[in-house]
VEXDRENGU-478606 format. One record per residue (C-alpha): residue in one letter; x, y, z; residue number from 1. Coordinates in Angstrom, 2 decimals. Layout:
<nodes>
["A" [X Y Z] NUM]
...
</nodes>
This chain:
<nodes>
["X" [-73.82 379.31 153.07] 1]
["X" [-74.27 376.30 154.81] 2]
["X" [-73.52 373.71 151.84] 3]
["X" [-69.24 374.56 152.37] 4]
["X" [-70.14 373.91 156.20] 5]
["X" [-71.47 370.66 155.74] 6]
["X" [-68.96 369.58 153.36] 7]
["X" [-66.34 370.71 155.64] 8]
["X" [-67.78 368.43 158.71] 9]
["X" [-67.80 365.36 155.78] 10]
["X" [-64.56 365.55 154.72] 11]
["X" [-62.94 366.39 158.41] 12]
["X" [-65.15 362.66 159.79] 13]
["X" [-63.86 360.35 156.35] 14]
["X" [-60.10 361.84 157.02] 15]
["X" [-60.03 360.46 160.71] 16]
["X" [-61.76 357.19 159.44] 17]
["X" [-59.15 357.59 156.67] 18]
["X" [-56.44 357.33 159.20] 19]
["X" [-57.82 354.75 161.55] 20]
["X" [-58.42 352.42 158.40] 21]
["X" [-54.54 353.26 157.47] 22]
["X" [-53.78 352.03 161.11] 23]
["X" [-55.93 348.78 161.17] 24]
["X" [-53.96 348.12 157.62] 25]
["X" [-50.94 347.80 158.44] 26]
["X" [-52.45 345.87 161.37] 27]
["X" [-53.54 343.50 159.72] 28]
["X" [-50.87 343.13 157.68] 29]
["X" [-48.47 342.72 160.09] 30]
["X" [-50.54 339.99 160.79] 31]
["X" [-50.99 338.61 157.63] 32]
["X" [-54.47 338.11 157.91] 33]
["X" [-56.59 338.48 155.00] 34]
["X" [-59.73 341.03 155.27] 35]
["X" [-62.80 341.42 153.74] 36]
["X" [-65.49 344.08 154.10] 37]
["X" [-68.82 342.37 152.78] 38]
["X" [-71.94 344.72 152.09] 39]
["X" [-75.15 344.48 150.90] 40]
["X" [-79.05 345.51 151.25] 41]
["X" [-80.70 343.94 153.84] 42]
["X" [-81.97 340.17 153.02] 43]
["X" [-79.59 339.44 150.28] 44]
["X" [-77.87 336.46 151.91] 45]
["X" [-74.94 337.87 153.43] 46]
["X" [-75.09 335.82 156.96] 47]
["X" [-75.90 332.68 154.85] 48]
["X" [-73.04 333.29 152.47] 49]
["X" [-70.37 333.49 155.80] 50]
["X" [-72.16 330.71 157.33] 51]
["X" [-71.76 328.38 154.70] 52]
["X" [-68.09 329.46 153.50] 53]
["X" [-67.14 329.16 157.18] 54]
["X" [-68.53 325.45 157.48] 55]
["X" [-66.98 324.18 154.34] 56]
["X" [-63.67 325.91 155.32] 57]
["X" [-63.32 325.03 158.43] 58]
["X" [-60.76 322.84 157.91] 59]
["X" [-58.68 324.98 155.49] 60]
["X" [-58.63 328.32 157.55] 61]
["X" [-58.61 330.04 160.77] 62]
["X" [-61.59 332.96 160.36] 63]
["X" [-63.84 334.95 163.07] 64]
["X" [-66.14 337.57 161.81] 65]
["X" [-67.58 340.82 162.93] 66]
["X" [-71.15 341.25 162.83] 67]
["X" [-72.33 344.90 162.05] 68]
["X" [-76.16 345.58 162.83] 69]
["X" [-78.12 348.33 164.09] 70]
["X" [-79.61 346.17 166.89] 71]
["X" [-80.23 342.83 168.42] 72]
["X" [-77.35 339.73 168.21] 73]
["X" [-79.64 337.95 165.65] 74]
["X" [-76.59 337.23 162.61] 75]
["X" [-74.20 336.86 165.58] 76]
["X" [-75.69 334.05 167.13] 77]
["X" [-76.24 332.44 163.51] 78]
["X" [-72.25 332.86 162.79] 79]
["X" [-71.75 331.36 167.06] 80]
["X" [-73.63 328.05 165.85] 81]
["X" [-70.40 327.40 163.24] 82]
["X" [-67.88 327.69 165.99] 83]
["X" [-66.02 330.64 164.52] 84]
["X" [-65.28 333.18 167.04] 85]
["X" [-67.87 336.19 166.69] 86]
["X" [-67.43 339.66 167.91] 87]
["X" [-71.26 342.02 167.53] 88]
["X" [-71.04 345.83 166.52] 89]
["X" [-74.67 347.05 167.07] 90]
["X" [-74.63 350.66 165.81] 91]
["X" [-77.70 351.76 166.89] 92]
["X" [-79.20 354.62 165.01] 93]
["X" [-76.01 354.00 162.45] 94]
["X" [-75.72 353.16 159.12] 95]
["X" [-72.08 351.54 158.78] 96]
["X" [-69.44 350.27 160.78] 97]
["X" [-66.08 352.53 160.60] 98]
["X" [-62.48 351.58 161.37] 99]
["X" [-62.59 352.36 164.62] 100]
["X" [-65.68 350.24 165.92] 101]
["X" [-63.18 347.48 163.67] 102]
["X" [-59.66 347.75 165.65] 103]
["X" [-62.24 347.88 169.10] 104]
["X" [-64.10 344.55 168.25] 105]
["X" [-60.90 343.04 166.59] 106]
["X" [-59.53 343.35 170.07] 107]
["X" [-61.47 340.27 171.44] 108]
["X" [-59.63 337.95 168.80] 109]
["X" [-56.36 336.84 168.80] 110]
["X" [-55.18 337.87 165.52] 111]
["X" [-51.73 335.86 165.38] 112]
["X" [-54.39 332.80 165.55] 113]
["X" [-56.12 333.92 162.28] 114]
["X" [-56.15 333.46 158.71] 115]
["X" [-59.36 335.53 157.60] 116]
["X" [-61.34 337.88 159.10] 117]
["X" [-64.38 338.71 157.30] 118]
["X" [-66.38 341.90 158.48] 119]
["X" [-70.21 341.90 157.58] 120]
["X" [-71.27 345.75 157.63] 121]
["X" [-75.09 347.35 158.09] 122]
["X" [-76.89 345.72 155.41] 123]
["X" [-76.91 349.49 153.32] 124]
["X" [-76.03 349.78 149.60] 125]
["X" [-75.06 353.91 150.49] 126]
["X" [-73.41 354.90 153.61] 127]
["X" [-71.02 351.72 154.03] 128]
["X" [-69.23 352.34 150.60] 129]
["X" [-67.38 355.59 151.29] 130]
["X" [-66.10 354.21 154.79] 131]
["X" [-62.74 352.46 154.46] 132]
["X" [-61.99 349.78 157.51] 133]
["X" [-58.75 348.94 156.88] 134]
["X" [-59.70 346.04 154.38] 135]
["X" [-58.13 344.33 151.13] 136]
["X" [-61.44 344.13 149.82] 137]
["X" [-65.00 345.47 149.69] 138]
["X" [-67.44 342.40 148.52] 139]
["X" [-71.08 343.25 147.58] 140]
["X" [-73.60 340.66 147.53] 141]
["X" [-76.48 341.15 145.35] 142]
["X" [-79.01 338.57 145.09] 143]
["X" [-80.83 337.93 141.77] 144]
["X" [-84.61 339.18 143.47] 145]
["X" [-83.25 342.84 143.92] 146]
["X" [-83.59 343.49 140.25] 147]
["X" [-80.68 343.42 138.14] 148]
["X" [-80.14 347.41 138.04] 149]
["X" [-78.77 347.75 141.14] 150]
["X" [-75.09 348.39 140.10] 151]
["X" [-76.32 351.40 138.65] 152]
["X" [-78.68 352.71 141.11] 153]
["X" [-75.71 352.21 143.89] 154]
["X" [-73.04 352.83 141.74] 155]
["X" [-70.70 354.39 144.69] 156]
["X" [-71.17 350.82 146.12] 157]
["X" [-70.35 348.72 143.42] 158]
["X" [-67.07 350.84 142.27] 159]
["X" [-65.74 350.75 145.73] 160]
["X" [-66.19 347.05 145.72] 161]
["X" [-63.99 344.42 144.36] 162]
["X" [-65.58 341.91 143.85] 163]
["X" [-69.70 340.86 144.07] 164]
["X" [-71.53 337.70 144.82] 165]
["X" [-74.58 337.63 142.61] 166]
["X" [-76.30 335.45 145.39] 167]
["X" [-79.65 333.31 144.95] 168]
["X" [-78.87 332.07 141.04] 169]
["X" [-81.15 328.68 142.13] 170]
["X" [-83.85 330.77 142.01] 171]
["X" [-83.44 332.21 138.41] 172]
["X" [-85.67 329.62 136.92] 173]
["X" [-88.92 331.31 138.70] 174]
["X" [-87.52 335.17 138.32] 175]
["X" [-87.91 337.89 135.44] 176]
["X" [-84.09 338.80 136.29] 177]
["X" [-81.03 339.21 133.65] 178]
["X" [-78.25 337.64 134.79] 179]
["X" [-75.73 338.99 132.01] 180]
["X" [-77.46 342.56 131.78] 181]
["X" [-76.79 342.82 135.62] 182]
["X" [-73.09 341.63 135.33] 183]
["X" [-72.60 344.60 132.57] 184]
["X" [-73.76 347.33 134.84] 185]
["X" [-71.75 345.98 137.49] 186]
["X" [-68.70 346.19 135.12] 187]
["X" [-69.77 349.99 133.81] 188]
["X" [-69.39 351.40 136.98] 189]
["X" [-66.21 348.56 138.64] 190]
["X" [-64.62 347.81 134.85] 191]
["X" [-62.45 345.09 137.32] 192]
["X" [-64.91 343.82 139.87] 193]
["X" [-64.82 339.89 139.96] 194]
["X" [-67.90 338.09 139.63] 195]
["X" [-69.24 334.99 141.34] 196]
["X" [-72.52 333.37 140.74] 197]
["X" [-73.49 331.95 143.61] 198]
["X" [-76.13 330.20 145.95] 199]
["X" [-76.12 329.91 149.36] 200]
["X" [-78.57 327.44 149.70] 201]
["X" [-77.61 324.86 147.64] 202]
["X" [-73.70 325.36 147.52] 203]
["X" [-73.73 326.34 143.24] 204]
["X" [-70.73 328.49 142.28] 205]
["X" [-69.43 328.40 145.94] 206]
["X" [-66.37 326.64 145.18] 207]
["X" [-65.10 329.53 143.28] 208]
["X" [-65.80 331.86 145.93] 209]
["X" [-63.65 329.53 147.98] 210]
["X" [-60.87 329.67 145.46] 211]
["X" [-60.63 333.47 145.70] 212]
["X" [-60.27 333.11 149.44] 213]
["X" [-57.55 331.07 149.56] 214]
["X" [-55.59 332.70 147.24] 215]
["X" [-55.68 336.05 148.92] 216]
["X" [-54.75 333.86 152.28] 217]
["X" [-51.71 332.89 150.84] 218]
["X" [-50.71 335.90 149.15] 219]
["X" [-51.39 337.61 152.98] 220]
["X" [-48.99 335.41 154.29] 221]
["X" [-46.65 335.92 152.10] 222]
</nodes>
């Protein structure tokens, strides 16, 4: 008797979210500001991903970010050091951001001044995926030490994603991990996602990444 109850609750919390993310949308839109939603499992490079991209574009694009973590101002303070305005969600005992934390911490930007906004959730490969924030985009980053069957253990994730960062690839050489194998799960359960190999560290397969940005930039501007 209590399963239809708890479904109930579910359903009733994602259709306000629902709504909310519908608002920030057209938000954004009216903005044109391009948005992406990046998610992960904690330690796969996310914060190092954002603060590379947002050194090497800093001359190409107006960005902030919001920083999603349960506690302390850690990633914030990373993201601070690029000189991109930097807006911290902790959630506390949470395991996602939701569109409403989004619109309250967009708030302390000035949107008509930006190009990209890029979101980095609670590192979680679960709870973030079925929480729409009003994004173009859902990006996972995977990095080549999780073990290249993580598409399919998360596969809620990686279909609600668009596109993934397969992070870490200068470390291949010293790991038992199969690059292609894990790009065909990924595409099993996201037949469209778009894949970048990528590191972090040493800049490999970035420009690509960087590509991808600026083309949804100028297709946000219309």
């Amino acid at each position: 008797m209590q399963l239809p109850k708890k479904v109930s609750i579910e359903v009733d919390i994602l259709a306000k979210n629902n709504r909310m993310a519908e608002a920030n949308r057209a938000l954004f839109q009216s903005k044109g500001l391009f948005v992406l939603n990046l998610v992960s499992s904690p330690g796969s490079g996310k914060t190092t991903i954002l603060e590379r991209t947002l050194k090497d574009m800093a001359g190409s694009c107006r960005s902030a970010v919001v920083e999603g973590d349960q506690q302390t101002d850690n990633d914030a303070v990373r993201i601070a050091a690029t000189g991109v305005p930097v807006k911290q969600i902790n959630t506390g005992a949470g395991c996602h951001l939701d569109a409403h934390m989004v619109l309250h911490a967009t708030a302390c930007f000035d949107l008509d001044d930006l190009d990209l906004l890029l979101i980095e959730n609670v590192g979680n490969l679960v709870c973030p995926a079925s929480f729409d924030l009003g994004e173009h985009h859902k990006v996972v980053v995977l990095s080549v030490t999780e073990g290249e069957d993580k598409p399919l253990k998360y596969p809620q994730m990686f279909h609600a994603a668009d596109v993934m960062l397969l992070n870490k690839v200068d470390l291949l050489p010293y790991l038992d991990f199969d690059l292609e194998s894990c790009k065909e799960m990924a595409r099993r359960v996201s037949p469209g996602i778009i894949i970048f190999e990528v590191s972090s560290r040493t800049g490999e397969g970035m420009d690509a990444w960087y590509a991808w940005l600026n083309e949804g930039m100028r297709k946000s501007h219309g």
